[in-house]
Structures are given as C-alpha cells and as structure tokens.
N, C-alpha and C positions, 0 to 999 in steps of 0.2 A: 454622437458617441461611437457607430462604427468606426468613422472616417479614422477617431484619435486612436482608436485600438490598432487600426492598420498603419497608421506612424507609425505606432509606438514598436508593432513587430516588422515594420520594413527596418526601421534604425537596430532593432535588435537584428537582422539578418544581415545588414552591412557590417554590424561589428565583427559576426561572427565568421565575417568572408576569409577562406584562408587564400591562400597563392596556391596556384595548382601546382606545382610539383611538391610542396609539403601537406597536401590529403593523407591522412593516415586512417586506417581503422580507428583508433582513439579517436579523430578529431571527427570521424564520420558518426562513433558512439553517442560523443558528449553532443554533438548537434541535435541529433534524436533527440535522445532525454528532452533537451533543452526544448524542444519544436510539442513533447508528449507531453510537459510541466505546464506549458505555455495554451496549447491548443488543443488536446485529446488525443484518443486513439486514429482516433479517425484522419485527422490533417496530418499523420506523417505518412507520406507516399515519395518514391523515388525520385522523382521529378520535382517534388516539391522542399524534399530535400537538401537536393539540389540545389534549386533557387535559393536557399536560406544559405547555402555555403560557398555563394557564387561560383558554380562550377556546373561543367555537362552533365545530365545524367549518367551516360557512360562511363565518367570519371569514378562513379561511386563502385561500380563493378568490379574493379580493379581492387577493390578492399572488404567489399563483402558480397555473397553471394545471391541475394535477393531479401526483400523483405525477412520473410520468416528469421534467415538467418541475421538482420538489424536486430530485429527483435529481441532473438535469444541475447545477442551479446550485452543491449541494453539491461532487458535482464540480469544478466551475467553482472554486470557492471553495478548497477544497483545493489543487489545481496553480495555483493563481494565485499562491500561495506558492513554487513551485518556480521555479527561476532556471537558464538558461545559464550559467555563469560568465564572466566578462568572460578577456581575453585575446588572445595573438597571431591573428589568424584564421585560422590552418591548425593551430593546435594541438589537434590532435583529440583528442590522450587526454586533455587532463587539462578540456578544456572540455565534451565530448560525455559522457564519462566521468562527471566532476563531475555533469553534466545526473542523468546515470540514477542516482548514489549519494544526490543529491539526492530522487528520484523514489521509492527504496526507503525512505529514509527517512520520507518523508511516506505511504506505504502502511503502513509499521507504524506509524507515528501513527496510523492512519487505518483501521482494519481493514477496514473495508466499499470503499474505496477500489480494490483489486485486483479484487474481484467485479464494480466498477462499470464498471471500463475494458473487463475481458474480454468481459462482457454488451453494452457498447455503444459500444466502441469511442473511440477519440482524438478525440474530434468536439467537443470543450467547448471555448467561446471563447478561454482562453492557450496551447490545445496547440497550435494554427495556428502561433501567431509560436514557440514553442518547436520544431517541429517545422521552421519556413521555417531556423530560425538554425543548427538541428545539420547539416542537409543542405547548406547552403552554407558551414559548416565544413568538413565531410567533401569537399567539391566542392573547394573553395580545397585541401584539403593533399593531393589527386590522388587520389582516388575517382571510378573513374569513374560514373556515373550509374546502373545498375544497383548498382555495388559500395557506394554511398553507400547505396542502401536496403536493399540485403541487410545490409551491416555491422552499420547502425543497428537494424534491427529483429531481427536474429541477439542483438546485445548487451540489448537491450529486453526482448524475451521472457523469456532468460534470467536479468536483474533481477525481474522478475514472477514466472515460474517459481519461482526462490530464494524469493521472499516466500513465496507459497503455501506450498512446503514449511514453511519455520521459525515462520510465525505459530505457527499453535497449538502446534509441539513445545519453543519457548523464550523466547515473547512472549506468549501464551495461556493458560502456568499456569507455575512457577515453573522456569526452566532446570534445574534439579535435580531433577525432577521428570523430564525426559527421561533424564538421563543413570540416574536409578535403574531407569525402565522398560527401559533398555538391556542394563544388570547384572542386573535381576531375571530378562530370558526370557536372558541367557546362561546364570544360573547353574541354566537349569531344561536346560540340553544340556550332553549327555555331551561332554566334553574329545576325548574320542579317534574320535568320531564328525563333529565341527565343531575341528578344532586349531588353524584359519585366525582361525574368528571369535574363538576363546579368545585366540589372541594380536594380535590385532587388536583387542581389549577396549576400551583407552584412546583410541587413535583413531576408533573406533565413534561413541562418545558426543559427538563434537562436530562429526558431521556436517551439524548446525543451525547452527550458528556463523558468526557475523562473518569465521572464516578461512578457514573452508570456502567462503566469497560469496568472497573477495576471489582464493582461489586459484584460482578455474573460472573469474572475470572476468580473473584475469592470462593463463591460458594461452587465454583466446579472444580476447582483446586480442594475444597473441603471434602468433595466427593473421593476423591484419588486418593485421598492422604488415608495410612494406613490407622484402622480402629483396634481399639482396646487399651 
C-alpha cells in the first residue's frame, strides 16, 4: 500500500511539473493546496515543493517569500472562493449564515485550511471585505455592536469547531468506518452496565454528520434570533 501511494503522488508531481521560466506565484499556490489536499500540513516544505514542481528550491523564492508567506497566499486563494450571498441587507440568517456553510464547505475541501485560520488568524486579503460585509449585515438588521461580534464569532467558531470534529471521523476515511468504530467499542460494553449508550446505539453514530452541524447551528441561531 505505501509503495502504490508514492506512484500515485510521484505521477501526480510529474503532471504538475511546470518549465522553469513559466513559475508563477499562481502555479507555486495551486501546487501547495494540491501537495496540503493530498499530504497534510506538514509535507508541504520548500524543497519538497520543489520536487513536486520539478524546479530548484531557489526558483520558488523568486515568487514568494518563504513559507509563512505560501501559506497566507494559499489561504488567500482558498477564501477568495468563498462568497457573502447577495440579499436583502438586514437578512442575516440566510446571508451570514450562507457566509459560514460556505466557509465549512471550503474547509472540508481544504483540510489544512482550519489548521491555517486557527494558527494565524482571519488576516488574508478577502476575509477583510468578507468580514466588513457580515458585520454591517448584522448592524443593519439590529445587532448592536458588541452583539454583532459576539454573534458572529459565537457562530464562526462553532462552524470551525464542527469541522475539526467530523474531518477525520467521516471526511478522513470512509463514513462507515465511524459508525463501525461506534458498534464495535459498544458491543465490547455490558448492556446492563451502559443501558443509555446501548440504546442510544443509532443516534451515536451520526454524531459527525451533515445533521448533527445543522441541528447545533439551528438552536444557536434560535439563540440570536430576536424574542417577542
């Protein structure tokens, strides 16, 4: 199984060989991603980069200024993708809302993508306007200015949060894969010792899920939404 994995990413690093006088910053970006999708935070290094784009290490300098700075731009490149949803301007759930379904989205595209925001923070060139557009959402449909950032960053975290949890238990290896490790350590406890979890069996196993994000985002959306 190793041997075929390292085929399969050396045939992926000869495709993505470029000819050295057309290195671009883009072509040094999409490499990343593709090396961070493929292998983790961890296998993308300069050198190894490099290798994946048949070129000197030195060649990459010439386009970006060291790691940190690959980093952001990936970054940068990733949520430059991610979109406000157009709409009424005070409609905060389904525009603010949309923002962050969008946001999880492009994190499980993206595995390295959560690591990168948690480590260093919303500071990449599209989160600005994406950040100016949700707060003056939230401001327009009567958030007052502390509640506009508590709100938003209460919902935010919790988007992020959710990821972390469910990458590796049903994005990370085969969804069934969770749900068997779920059955396997119940059917190693005594029924009459754990009676809750035994019956609690079916609902256990889909604490990773699509419905599990959408029901903890409904009742903290319930929370926000204004009463009387």
């Amino acid at each position: 199984m190793p041997s075929k994995r390292r085929t399969t990413t050396a045939a992926t690093d000869r495709a993505s060989r470029v000819p050295r006088h057309t290195l671009s910053r883009d072509r040094i970006v999409d490499a990343a991603l593709r090396l961070l999708d493929a292998e983790g935070f961890e296998a993308v290094t300069m050198p190894r980069l490099a290798e994946s784009l048949g070129v000197g290490t030195m060649s990459l300098y010439r386009h970006v200024a060291d790691k940190d700075d690959l980093v952001n731009a990936v970054a940068e490149h990733v949520l430059s993708g991610v979109a406000v949803p157009d709409g009424k301007p005070a409609d905060w759930e389904r525009r603010v809302v949309g923002y962050l379904r969008a946001l999880r989205e492009a994190a499980l595209a993206h595995p390295a993508l959560s690591r990168i925001l948690a480590e260093r923070g919303l500071t990449v060139g599209p989160v600005f306007d994406q950040l100016e557009t949700v707060h003056a959402i939230l401001r327009t449909a009567g958030f007052s200015d502390l509640d506009a950032v508590r709100s938003f960053y209460a919902l935010l975290t919790y988007v992020f949060g959710f990821v972390v949890w469910e990458l590796p238990r049903v994005h990370q290896q085969p969804a069934n894969t969770y749900t068997a490790a779920w059955n396997d350590a119940l059917d190693d406890l005594d029924p009459a010792a754990y009676p809750n979890l035994h019956a609690l069996r079916r609902q256990l196993t889909t604490t990773a899920s699509s419905e599990q994000f959408e029901y903890g985002l409904e009742h903290l959306l319930r929370s926000l939404r204004p009463h009387g």
